[in-house]
GUDREN-481249 format. One record per residue (C-alpha): x, y, z. Coordinates in nm, 4 decimals, padded with zeros to 6 digits. Layout:
residues N
r east = X; north = Y; up = Z
...
***
This chain:
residues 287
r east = -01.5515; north = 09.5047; up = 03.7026
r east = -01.2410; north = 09.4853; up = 03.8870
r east = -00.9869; north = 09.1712; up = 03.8259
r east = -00.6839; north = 09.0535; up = 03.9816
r east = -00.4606; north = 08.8237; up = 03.7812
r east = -00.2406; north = 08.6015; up = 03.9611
r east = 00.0585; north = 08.5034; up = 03.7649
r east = 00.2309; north = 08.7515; up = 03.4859
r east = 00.4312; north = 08.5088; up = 03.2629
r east = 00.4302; north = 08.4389; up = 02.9264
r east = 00.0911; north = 08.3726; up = 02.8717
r east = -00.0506; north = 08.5786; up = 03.1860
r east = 00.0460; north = 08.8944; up = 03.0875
r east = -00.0650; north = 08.9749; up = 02.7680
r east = -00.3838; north = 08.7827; up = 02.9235
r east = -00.3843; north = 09.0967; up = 03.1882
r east = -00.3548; north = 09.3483; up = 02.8709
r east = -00.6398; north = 09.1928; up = 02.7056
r east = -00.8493; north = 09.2646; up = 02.9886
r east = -00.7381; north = 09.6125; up = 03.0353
r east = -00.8014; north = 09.6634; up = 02.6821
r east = -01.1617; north = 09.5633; up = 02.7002
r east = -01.2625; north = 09.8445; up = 02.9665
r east = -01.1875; north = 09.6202; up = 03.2826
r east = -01.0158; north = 09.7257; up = 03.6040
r east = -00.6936; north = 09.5446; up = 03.6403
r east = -00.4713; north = 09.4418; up = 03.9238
r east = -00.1600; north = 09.2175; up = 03.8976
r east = 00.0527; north = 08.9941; up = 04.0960
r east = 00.3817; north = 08.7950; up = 04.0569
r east = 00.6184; north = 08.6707; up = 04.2648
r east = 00.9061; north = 08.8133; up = 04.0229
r east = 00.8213; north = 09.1441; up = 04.0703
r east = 01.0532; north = 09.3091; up = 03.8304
r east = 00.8714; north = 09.1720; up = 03.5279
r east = 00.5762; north = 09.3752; up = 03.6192
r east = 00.7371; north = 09.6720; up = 03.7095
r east = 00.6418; north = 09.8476; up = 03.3673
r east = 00.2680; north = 09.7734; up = 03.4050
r east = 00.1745; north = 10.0777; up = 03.5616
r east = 00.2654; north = 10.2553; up = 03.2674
r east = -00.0310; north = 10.0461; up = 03.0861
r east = -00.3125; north = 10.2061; up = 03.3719
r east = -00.2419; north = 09.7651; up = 03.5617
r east = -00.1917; north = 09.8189; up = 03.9197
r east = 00.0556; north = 09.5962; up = 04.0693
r east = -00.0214; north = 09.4540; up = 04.3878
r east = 00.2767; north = 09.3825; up = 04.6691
r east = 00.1111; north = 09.0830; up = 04.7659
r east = -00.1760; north = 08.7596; up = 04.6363
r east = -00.3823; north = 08.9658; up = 04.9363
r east = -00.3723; north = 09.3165; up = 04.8128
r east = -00.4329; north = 09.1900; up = 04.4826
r east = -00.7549; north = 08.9921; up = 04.5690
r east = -00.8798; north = 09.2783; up = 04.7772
r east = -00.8651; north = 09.4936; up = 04.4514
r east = -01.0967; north = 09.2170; up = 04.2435
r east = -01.3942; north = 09.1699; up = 04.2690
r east = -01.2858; north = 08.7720; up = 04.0198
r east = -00.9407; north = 08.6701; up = 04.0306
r east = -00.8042; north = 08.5183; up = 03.7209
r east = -00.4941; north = 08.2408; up = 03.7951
r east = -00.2228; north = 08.1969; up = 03.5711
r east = 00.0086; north = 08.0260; up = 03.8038
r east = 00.2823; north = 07.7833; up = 03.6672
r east = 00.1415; north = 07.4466; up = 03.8659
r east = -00.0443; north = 07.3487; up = 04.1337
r east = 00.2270; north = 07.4080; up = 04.4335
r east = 00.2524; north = 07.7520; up = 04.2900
r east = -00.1251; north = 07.7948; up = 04.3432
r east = -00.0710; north = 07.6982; up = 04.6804
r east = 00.1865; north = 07.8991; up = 04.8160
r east = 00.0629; north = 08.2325; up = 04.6387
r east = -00.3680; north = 08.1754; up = 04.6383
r east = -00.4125; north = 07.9766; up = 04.9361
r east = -00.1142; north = 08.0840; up = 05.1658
r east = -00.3080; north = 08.2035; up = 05.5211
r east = -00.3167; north = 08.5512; up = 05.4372
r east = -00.4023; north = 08.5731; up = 05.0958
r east = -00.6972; north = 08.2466; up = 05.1819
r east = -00.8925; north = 08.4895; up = 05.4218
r east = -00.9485; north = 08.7171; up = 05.0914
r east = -01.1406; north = 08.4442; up = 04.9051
r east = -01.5148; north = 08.5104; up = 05.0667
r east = -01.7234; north = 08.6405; up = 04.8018
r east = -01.4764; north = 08.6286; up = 04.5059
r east = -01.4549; north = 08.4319; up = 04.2319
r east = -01.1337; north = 08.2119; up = 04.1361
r east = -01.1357; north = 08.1352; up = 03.7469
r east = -00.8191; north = 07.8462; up = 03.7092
r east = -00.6889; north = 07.9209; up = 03.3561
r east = -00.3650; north = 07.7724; up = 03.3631
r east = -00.2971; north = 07.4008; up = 03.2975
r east = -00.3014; north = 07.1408; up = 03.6292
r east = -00.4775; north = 06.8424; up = 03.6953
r east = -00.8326; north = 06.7685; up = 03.7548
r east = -00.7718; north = 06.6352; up = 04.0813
r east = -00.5838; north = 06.9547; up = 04.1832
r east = -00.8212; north = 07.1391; up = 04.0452
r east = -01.1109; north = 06.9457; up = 04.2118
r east = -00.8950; north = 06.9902; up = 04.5435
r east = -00.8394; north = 07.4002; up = 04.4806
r east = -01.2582; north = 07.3932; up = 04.4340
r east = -01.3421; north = 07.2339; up = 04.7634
r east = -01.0868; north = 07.4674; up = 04.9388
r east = -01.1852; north = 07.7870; up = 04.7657
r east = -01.5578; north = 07.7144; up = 04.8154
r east = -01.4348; north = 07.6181; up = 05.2095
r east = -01.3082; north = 08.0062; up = 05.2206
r east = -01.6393; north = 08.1043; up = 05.0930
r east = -01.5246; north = 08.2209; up = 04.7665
r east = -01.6672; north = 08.0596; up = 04.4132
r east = -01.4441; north = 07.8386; up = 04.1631
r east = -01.4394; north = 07.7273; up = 03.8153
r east = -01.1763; north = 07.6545; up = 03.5789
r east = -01.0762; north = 07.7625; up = 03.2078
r east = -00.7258; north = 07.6064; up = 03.0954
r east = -00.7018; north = 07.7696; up = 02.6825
r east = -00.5236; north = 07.6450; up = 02.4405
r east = -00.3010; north = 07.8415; up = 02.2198
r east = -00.0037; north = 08.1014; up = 02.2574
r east = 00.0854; north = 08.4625; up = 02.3142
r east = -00.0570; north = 08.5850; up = 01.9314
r east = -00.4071; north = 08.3639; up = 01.9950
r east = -00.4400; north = 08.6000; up = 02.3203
r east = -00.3293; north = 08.9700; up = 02.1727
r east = -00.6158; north = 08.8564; up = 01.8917
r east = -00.8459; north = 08.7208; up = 02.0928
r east = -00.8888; north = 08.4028; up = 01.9719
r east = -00.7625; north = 08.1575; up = 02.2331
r east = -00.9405; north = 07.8213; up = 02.3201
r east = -01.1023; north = 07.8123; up = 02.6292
r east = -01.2206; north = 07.5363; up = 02.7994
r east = -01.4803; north = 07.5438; up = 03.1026
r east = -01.5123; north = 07.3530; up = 03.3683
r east = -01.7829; north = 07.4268; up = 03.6053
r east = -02.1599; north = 07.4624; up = 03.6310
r east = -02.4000; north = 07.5979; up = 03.3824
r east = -02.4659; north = 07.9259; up = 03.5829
r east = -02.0869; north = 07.9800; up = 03.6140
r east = -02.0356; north = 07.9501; up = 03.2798
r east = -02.3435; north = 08.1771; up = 03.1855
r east = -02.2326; north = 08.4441; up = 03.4845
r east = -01.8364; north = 08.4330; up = 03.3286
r east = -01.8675; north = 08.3667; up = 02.9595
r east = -01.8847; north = 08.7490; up = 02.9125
r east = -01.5511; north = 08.8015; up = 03.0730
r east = -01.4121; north = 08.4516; up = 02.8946
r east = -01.4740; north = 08.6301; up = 02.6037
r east = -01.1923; north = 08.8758; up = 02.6240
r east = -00.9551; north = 08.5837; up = 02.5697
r east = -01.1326; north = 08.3795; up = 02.2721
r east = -01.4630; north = 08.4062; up = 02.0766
r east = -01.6535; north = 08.0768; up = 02.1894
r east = -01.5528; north = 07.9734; up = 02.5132
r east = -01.7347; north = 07.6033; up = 02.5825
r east = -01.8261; north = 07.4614; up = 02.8859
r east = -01.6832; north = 07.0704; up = 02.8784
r east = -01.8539; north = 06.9816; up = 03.2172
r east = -01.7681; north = 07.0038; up = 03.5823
r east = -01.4672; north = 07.1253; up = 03.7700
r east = -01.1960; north = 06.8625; up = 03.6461
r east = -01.3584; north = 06.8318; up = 03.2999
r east = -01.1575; north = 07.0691; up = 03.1292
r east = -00.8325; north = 07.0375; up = 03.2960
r east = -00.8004; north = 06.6868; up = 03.2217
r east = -00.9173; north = 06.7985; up = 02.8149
r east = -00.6569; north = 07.0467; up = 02.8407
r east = -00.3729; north = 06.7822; up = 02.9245
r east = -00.5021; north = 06.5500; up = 02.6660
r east = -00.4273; north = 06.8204; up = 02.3984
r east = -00.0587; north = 06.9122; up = 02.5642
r east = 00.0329; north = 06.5624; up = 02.5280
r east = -00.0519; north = 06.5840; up = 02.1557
r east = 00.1748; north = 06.8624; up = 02.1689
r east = 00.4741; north = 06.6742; up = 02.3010
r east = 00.3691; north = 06.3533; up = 02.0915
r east = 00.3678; north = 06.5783; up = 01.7878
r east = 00.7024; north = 06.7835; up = 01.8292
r east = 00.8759; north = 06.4239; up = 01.9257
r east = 00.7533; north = 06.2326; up = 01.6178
r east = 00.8235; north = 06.5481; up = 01.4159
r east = 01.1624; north = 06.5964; up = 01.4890
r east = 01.2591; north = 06.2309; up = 01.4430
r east = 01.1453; north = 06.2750; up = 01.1258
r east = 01.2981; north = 06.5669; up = 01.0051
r east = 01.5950; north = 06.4202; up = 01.1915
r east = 01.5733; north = 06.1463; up = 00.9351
r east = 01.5466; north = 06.3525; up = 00.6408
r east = 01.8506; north = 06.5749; up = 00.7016
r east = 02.0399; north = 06.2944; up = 00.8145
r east = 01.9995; north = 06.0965; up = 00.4441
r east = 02.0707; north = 06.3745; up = 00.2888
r east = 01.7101; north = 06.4382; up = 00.1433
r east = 01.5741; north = 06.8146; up = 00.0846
r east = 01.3450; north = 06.9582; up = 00.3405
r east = 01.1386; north = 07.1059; up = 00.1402
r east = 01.0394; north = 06.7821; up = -00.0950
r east = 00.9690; north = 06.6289; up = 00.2498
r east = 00.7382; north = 06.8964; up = 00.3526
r east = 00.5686; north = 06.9191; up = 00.0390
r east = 00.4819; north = 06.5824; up = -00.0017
r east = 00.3691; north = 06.5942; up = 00.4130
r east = 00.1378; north = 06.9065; up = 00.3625
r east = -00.0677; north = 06.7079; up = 00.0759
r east = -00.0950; north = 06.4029; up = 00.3124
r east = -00.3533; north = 06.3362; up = 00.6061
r east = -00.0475; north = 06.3473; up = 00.8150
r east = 00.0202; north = 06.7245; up = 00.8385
r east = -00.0262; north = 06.9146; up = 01.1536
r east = 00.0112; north = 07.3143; up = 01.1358
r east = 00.2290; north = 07.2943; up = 01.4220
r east = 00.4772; north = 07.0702; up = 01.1860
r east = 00.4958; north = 07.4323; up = 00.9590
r east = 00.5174; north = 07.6532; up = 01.2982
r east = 00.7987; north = 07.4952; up = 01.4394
r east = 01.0027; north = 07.3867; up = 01.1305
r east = 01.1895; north = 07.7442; up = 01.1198
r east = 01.2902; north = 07.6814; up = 01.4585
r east = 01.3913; north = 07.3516; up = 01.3705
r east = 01.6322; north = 07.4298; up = 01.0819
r east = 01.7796; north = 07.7218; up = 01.2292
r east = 01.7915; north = 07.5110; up = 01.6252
r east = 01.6111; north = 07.8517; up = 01.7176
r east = 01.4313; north = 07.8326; up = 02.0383
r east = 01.4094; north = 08.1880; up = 02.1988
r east = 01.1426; north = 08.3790; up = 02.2614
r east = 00.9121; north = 08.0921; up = 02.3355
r east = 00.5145; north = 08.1082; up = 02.3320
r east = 00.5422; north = 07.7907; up = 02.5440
r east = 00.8375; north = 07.6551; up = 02.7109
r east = 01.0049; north = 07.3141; up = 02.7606
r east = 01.0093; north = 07.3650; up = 03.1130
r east = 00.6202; north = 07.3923; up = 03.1333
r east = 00.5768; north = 07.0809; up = 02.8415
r east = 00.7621; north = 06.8324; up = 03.0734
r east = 00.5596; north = 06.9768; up = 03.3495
r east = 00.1869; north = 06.8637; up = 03.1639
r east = 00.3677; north = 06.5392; up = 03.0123
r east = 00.4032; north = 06.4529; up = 03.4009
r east = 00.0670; north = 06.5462; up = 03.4933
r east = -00.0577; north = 06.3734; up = 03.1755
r east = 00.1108; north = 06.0213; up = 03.2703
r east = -00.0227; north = 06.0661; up = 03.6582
r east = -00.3584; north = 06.1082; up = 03.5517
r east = -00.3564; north = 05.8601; up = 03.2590
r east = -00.2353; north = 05.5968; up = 03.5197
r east = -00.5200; north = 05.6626; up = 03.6871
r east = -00.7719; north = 05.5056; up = 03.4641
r east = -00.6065; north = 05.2449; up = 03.3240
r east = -00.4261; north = 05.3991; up = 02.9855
r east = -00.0984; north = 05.2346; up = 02.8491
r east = 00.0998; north = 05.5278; up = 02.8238
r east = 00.4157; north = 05.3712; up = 02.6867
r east = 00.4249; north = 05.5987; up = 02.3906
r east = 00.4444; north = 05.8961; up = 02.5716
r east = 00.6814; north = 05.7372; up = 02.8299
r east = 00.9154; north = 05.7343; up = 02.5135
r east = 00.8669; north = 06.1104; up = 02.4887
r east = 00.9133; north = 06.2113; up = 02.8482
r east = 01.2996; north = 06.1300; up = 02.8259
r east = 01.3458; north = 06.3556; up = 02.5917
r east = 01.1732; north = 06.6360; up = 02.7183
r east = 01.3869; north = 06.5498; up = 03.0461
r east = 01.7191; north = 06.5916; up = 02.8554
r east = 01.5960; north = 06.8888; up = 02.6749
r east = 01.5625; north = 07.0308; up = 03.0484
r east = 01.9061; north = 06.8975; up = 03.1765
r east = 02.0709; north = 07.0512; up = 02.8892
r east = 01.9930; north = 07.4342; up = 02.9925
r east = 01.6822; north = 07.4650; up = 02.7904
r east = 01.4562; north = 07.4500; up = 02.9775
r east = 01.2775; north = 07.7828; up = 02.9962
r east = 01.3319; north = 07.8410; up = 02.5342
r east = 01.1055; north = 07.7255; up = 02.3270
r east = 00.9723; north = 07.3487; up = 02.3478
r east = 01.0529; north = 07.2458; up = 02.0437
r east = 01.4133; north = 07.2581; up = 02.1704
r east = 01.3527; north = 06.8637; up = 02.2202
r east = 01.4775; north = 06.8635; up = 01.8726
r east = 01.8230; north = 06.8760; up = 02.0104
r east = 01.7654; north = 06.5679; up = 02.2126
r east = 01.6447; north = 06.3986; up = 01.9378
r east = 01.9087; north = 06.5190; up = 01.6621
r east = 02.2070; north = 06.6789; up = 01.8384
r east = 02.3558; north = 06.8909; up = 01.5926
r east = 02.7100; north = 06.8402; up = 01.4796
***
């Protein structure tokens, strides 16, 4: 089978070597063309344009940053005409109503759509064990869980188009709520003078550990926050979508309007493509 992936970032390209690794045809596109300019050299084409690429794959995987990016690159005129008889699988994270809206207009072109936003980072993908989430019908799912696979063991259909995207946000705002209350925190704990490690090994014995409190803790202590699996840029992005959609059906999100701020100045002070657990600095500004 022949795939086009739309979108080589962080998490789209070793996404694109996973599927060339499992025997598939691959084709790539993105709009910064230099950061695909080696995959050649791995037997992935690189398309010049969305159109090329979707002429070259028979399902087109998206990995696009958001949903205007989806717009200009999979549903721009030329690259829309492509879409009869393909399949669009959705896999990075926007909001159920976009993704309802991308459905209707992909099906309008004649082409198929589901969606399957995963959770986890660039080492869950090179081992194959992201979380993916589908949204779609039961034949979809049956017809793509063979190619899902590639990316994680047990991928799970959640229910229509719209299902998983808005599961996917739910679990990115734990990831901002987590990082925030983390860092305040350890913040805390520095600040009084107390010794990190007492702190953390009286918090990994408690109901009140997360793993992503151990993750990000070296990142924390050393105010690390290159090479990120998952950037600030792209948290702030889902904590917006999050609050849009929660508004929708009647949540109080004042918690997470407490976060948002932060995330915000994380952004305005130059960090906004390093690692998202640069909100530390908003929340303890180092000395």
């Amino acid at each position: 089978m022949n795939i086009a992936v739309m979108g080589v970032g962080l998490m789209g390209r070793p996404m694109a070597e996973r599927l060339k690794a499992t025997g598939r045809m691959v084709t790539v596109y993105n709009r910064t063309a230099d950061k695909v300019a080696d995959l050649p050299k791995a037997g992935i084409a690189v398309a010049a344009s969305p159109a090329e690429a979707l002429r070259a794959g028979d399902c087109v995987v998206v990995m696009l940053a958001d949903a205007q990016a989806i717009r200009e690159v999979l549903l721009a005129p030329a690259a829309r005409q492509e879409l009869r008889g393909r399949t669009v699988i959705q896999m990075g994270t926007i909001g159920p109503r976009e993704s309802q809206e991308f459905q209707r207009v992909v099906q309008a072109a004649g082409g198929d759509y589901l969606e399957a936003p995963v959770l986890g980072s660039i080492t869950e993908v090179k081992e194959q064990r992201l979380l993916v989430m589908v949204g779609g019908t039961a034949a979809q799912f049956e017809q793509w869980a063979g190619l899902l696979k590639a990316f994680g063991p047990e991928p799970r259909l959640i229910g229509s188009v719209g299902s998983a995207a808005a599961l996917k946000l739910a679990l990115n705002q734990l990831i901002a709520a987590e990082i925030a209350a983390f860092s305040l925190s350890l913040g805390l704990v520095q600040r009084e003078g107390i010794a990190v490690e007492t702190f953390m090994d009286i918090l990994r014995q408690s109901a009140l550990f997360a793993p992503a409190f151990e993750k990000k803790l070296p990142r924390l202590l050393q105010r690390a926050y290159t090479d990120p699996n998952f950037s600030a840029r792209h948290l702030l992005k889902d904590v917006d979508l999050f609050l849009k959609e929660a508004a929708t059906v009647g949540l109080n999100v004042s918690s997470l309007e407490g976060v948002r701020p932060l995330l915000g100045k994380t952004v305005e002070q130059g960090l906004a493509d390093v690692d998202y657990s640069a909100l530390f600095e908003a929340v303890n500004p180092g000395k």
